[in-house]
C-alpha angles and dihedrals in degrees: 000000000000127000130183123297114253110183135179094303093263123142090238122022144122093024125251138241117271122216132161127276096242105045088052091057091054095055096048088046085054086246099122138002093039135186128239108220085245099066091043112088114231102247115210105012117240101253100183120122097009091314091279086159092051110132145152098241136033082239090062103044082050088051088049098053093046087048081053091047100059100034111030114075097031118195105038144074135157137227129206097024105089088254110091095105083217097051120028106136090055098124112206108236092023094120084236103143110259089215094083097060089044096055083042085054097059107049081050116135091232096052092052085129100027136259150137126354104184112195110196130234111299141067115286119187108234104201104168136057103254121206112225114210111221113257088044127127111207096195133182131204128250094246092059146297124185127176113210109209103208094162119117122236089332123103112255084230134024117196119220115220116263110263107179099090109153129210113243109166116053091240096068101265106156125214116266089227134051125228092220113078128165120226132189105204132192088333129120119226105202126183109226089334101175096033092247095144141013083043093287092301124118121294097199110052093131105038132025136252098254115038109180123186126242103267096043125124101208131181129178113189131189082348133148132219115192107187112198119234124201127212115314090233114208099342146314090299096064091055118201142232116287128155115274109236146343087237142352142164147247124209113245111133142019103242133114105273118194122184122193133208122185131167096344139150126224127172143153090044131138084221128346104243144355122218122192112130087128096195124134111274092005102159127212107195113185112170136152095006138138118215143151136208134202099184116204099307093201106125085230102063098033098125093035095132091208095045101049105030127103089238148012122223122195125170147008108318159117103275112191117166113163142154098015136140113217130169134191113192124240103287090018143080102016091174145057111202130004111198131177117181117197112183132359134028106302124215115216127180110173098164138153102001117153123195148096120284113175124266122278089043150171124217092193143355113194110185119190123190105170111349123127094242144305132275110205144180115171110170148148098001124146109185098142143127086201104319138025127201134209119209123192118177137148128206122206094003140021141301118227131197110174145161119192104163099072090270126132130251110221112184104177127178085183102188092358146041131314108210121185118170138159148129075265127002117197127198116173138165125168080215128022128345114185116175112182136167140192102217113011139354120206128182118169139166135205086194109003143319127222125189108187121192119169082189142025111341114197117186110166133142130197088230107008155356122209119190111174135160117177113202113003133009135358104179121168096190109188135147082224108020114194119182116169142151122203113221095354146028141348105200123188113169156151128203098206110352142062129279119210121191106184134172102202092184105016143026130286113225134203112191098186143049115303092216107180111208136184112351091344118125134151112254118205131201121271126207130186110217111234124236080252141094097255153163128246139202130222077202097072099013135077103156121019114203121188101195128210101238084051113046113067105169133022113291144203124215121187121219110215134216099212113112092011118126125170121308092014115149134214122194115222125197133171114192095168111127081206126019129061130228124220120206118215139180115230096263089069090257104131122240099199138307120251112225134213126290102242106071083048106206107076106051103085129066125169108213129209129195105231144139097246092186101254105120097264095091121216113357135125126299130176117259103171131035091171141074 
């Protein structure tokens, strides 16, 4: 290796190496004869940070920064700012699809595990579907970051099913809940927002915007979801294109999916979100969002449910939607949520929104094919034009409202209607239940319906009160049973079996007018007296007959005290043409004694239950010796 010559010290000594002029230019203009990094010393070091970018050669000190680079600083990367080290020469506005550096992102060394891709402030045209791993943040800036979807039928973002699931028991048992969870942050998601491509009109009119996959854990905060809507054609009737929904969902595992919405935005959509994992504890939280529907707006389909709903439930699952302002426009969205359970107990919070739905509406519509029964809480919300309804039905099963744990039932239409309806609806509270409505109740069966207080039961309406049961049972069961409607009517019927109202332990009151119409009567109960000395019931007697070919020899009935209570009455007839009938009370002390028929004057007596002062307390007297 040569170094430089030193000599004697003299000014001229030892000779020196010619070269031409020009070649030595070149080299000091950096045009010929030039140096690698590797053989050019790094001088002066670089000292920051504890020189851990101290090194011998410019070629190592670059070797140690790109080490730090891609290792330092784990969990997040950037896109549209020059710095992604996969994608720096991505120009924001270029009309370059944004999908590229997303996909790049996520193969990134530093987002091995997961973690934060920031896209800065600008649109970006998002052509092609992109495949979210789970454990990933897709976050905006504050300034503004909106993601163009430019893609046509297909979902902007498909997210993949959670996959980190621990053990945590030695026997295999898996956690409920993954730890990798995916999250859009600050960003807009827009569908065709600047008209580039599908002639301006929406690309996404059969599938939303966001498809996750059964088994995701899914969460969009402070995000919003701008639908595109096309003309609006002849009129409202003829409705018009707009992009499907905000988010949905394809089936792909059997695990619990949960998919989070808070403080969000969504317009310019036929209906918000679609939920149908239908897998067993999936969860829907939508809470502190904006949003508005414009359901299908074709005249035919009008009062389509799932096509003109906020949003679409599917499943076995926790429902909470709170706190939220929604609006469907006049001729829209009629109705709030739409929500079919299929298997299991459902779980169902609906509380404190606040909006506009279309008159005639319907709050909510819970439909229920082979569940177990529904959890629900509907309160304080006011979307409404000027009424809100609540519908609770179930198809092939029951629905179930209960509260075992002392707690109250409070089923409340507010403004608007209550609708409960099943092959058999069940409402039950070991303490109070009070269902109330501003405008109508309606409680139907199929089968049979069954309301259950072991406490106070209030049922009363503002207009009218409808309690059917087709084939089989209606039974309202309360320690203090109220029913009441306010201007109009109070109706309790069965189209083809029997109702029974019935105070075991108290009195039943009607504080108005009994007015039978059309084939209605009141049918009393009817006993044949036996050819034996017997007791009989108020309880299962209203009018007691001994008739002629029966009695054949002179009887006693007695006439019991069990199930009267003061002022009952108790009907007596003897038709025998030749034995009389006496009447006793149960102590052995005779009544009367019915006479023959013929003469016919003494063989009826009407008996009350009363306390006629005597001593003896309350028994039975005779009110009535005439027909």
């Amino acid at each position: 290796m040569s170094v430089p010559f030193k000599g004697s010290g003299r000014l001229r000594e030892g000779g020196f190496a010619a070269t031409h002029l020009q070649d030595f230019k070149a080299h000091a203009q950096g045009n010929g004869w030039r140096h690698t990094s590797d053989q050019t010393d790094m001088n002066p070091a670089i000292s920051i940070d504890n020189g851990i970018f101290n090194a011998a050669t410019v070629q190592a000190t670059l070797e140690k920064i790109t080490t730090f680079l891609n290792t330092t600083g784990q969990g997040f990367i950037t896109i549209g700012d020059g710095y992604d080290t996969q994608h720096a020469d991505f120009v924001v506005g270029s009309g370059e699809d944004v999908s590229s550096a997303f996909n790049d992102a996520f193969i990134h060394p530093r987002l091995a595990n997961g973690g934060v891709i920031l896209v800065k402030a600008g649109t970006y045209r998002l052509k092609t579907t992109v495949t979210v791993p789970s454990g990933f943040v897709i976050m905006g800036e504050m300034g503004g970051t909106i993601l163009q979807g430019e893609v046509i039928e297909q979902p902007m973002f498909i997210m993949n099913s959670a996959t980190d699931r621990p053990q945590i028991s030695s026997d295999g048992i898996l956690a409920k809940y993954p730890l990798d969870k995916s999250q859009f942050f600050n960003i807009v998601l827009a569908d065709n927002l600047d008209g580039y491509v599908n002639s301006g009109a929406a690309c996404m009119t059969t599938v939303p915007m966001i498809r996750c996959q059964t088994g995701s854990y899914v969460i969009c905060t402070h995000t919003a979801f701008l639908g595109k809507m096309g003309t609006l054609g002849a009129g409202p009737g003829f409705g018009r294109t707009k992009t499907l929904y905000a988010a949905g969902f394809t089936n792909t595992t059997a695990n619990e999916s949960t998919l989070i919405f808070e403080n969000c935005t969504f317009d310019g959509f036929t209906s918000i979100v679609k939920y149908d994992p239908a897998n067993i504890n999936d969860k829907l939280i939508i809470n502190g969002c904006n949003g508005r529907a414009f359901g299908t707006e074709a005249l035919a389909d009008s009062t389509n449910a799932t096509k003109n709903c906020f949003v679409l439930i599917t499943g076995t699952m926790t429902v909470s939607i709170k706190g939220n302002n929604l609006i469907g426009t006049d001729g829209n969205s009629y109705i709030f949520a739409l929500v079919t359970f299929t298997a299991g107990t459902p779980i169902i919070s609906i509380a404190n929104n606040t909006g506009t739905i279309r008159v005639p509406s319907v709050f909510e519509q819970l439909v229920n094919n082979n569940g177990s029964g529904i959890w629900e809480e509907s309160t304080n919300n006011n979307l409404f034009n000027n009424k809100s309804d609540l519908t609770i039905s179930a198809g092939n099963n029951a629905v179930g409202i209960q509260s075992n744990n002392s707690g109250l039932i409070v089923l409340n239409g507010s403004t608007g209607q209550l609708l409960l309806g099943a092959n058999s609806a069940v409402i039950s509270s070991s303490n109070d239940i009070t269902v109330s409505a501003g405008d109508d109740i309606s409680i139907t069966g199929n089968d049979f319906f069954f309301i259950r207080s072991d406490n106070i039961m209030s049922v009363s309406s503002e207009n009218s009160l409808l309690l059917s049961s087709d084939t089989d049972l209606a039974q309202i069961y309360g320690s203090g049973i109220s029913i009441t409607a306010g201007v109009n009517d109070v109706d309790i019927q069965s189209t083809s079996g029997d109702i029974s109202i019935a105070a075991p332990a108290g009195d039943i009151s009607v504080s108005s007018q009994v007015i039978l119409s059309s084939a209605g009567r009141i049918k009393y109960r009817v006993t044949y007296g036996t050819n034996t000395n017997s007791t009989y019931l108020i309880t299962t007697t209203d009018i007691l007959i001994a008739r002629d070919l029966t009695i054949t020899t002179p009887r006693n009935y007695t006439i019991s005290n069990t199930g009267a209570a003061l002022g009952s009455i108790i009907e007596c007839i003897n038709l025998s043409m030749t034995y009389s009938i006496t009447l006793l009370r149960p102590d052995a002390v005779p009544i009367i004694v019915l006479e023959t028929a013929i003469p016919a004057n003494l063989n009826y007596a009407k008996l009350c239950y009363f306390d006629a002062d005597d001593g003896d307390g309350l028994q039975w007297h005779v009110l009535n010796l005439s027909l």
